[in-house]
C-alpha positions, -999 to 999 in steps of 0.1 A, spaced: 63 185 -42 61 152 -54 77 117 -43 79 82 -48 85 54 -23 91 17 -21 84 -9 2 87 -49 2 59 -62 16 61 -105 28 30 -119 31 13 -151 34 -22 -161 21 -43 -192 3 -66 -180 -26 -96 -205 -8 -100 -218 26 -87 -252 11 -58 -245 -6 -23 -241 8 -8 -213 19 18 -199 6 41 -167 3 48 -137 -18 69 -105 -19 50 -76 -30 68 -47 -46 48 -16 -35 62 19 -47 37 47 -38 35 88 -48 27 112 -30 17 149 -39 24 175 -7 9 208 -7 35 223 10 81 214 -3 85 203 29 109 177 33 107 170 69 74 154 58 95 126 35 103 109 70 67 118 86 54 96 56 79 68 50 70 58 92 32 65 84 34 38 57 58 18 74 34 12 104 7 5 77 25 -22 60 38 -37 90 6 -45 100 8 -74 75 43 -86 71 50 -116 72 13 -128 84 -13 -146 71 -35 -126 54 -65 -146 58 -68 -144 96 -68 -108 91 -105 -97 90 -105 -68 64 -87 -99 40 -102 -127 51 -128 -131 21 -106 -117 -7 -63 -120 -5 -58 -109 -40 -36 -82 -52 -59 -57 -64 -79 -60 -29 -46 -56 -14 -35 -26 -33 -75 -11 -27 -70 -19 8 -35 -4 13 -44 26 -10 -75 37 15 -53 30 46 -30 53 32 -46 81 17 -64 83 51 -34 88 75 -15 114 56 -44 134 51 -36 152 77 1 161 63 -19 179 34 -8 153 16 -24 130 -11 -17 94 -26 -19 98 -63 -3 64 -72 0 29 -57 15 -2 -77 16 -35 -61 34 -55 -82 33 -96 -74 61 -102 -101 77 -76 -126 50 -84 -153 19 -84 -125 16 -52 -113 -17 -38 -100 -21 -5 -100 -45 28 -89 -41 58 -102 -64 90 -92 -53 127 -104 -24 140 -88 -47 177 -92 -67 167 -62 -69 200 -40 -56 193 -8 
C-alpha cells in the first residue's frame, strides 16, 4: 500500500545571522510505502508527521539547534526526511518520497527506492 500526504509548513528563518527574518509556507507532500494495506495506519501516520512538523510551525528556525547553522530548504527537507523515516519505522513503514516545495517552481526533493524491504 502506498500513500501521499500534504502538509503546510509556516516557518520563520534569516539566511545569515544579519539579515532579517522573514517567513515562508512550505508545501510538503510526502509517500509512504506500508508493508502491510492497513488503513488504520493512514491516521497513525498523518499524527506521526503532524507532531514532527509542529515542532517548527510557525518558529524561528534559527534558534532551533539542529537549524541553527543551515535554514535552507534542502537541509530542511534532509532534516524532515530523517525525522520521519525514523518514527514510522516501527509501523513497517517507509518514506520513499519527500518534496518541500518553497514556491511551485522551487521544490526540493528526496527520493530513495520505494523497493526498500521493510
Amino acid at each position: 500500500m502506498r500513500n501521499q500526504f500534504n502538509y503546510r509548513l509556516n516557518i520563520i528563518h534569516s539566511i545569515t545571522k544579519d539579515s532579517d527574518k522573514h517567513r515562508h509556507t512550505l508545501e510538503i507532500s510526502y509517500y509512504i510505502k506500508y508493508c502491510m494495506p492497513d488503513i488504520s495506519l493512514l491516521d497513525i501516520t498523518e499524527n506521526i508527521a503532524k507532531s514532527i512538523f509542529e515542532k517548527y510551525q510557525n518558529v524561528y528556525l534559527n534558534d532551533i539547534e539542529i537549524f541553527k547553522d543551515d535554514t535552507s530548504i534542502e537541509n530542511i527537507a534532509e532534516i524532515l526526511f530523517k525525522e520521519l523515516s525514523d518514527e514510522i519505522k516501527p509501523l513497517n513503514a517507509v518514506l520513499y518520497q519527500l518534496d518541500v516545495a518553497e514556491t511551485p517552481l522551487r521544490v526540493y526533493s528526496i527520493i530513495r527506492p520505494a523497493e526498500i524491504e521493510i
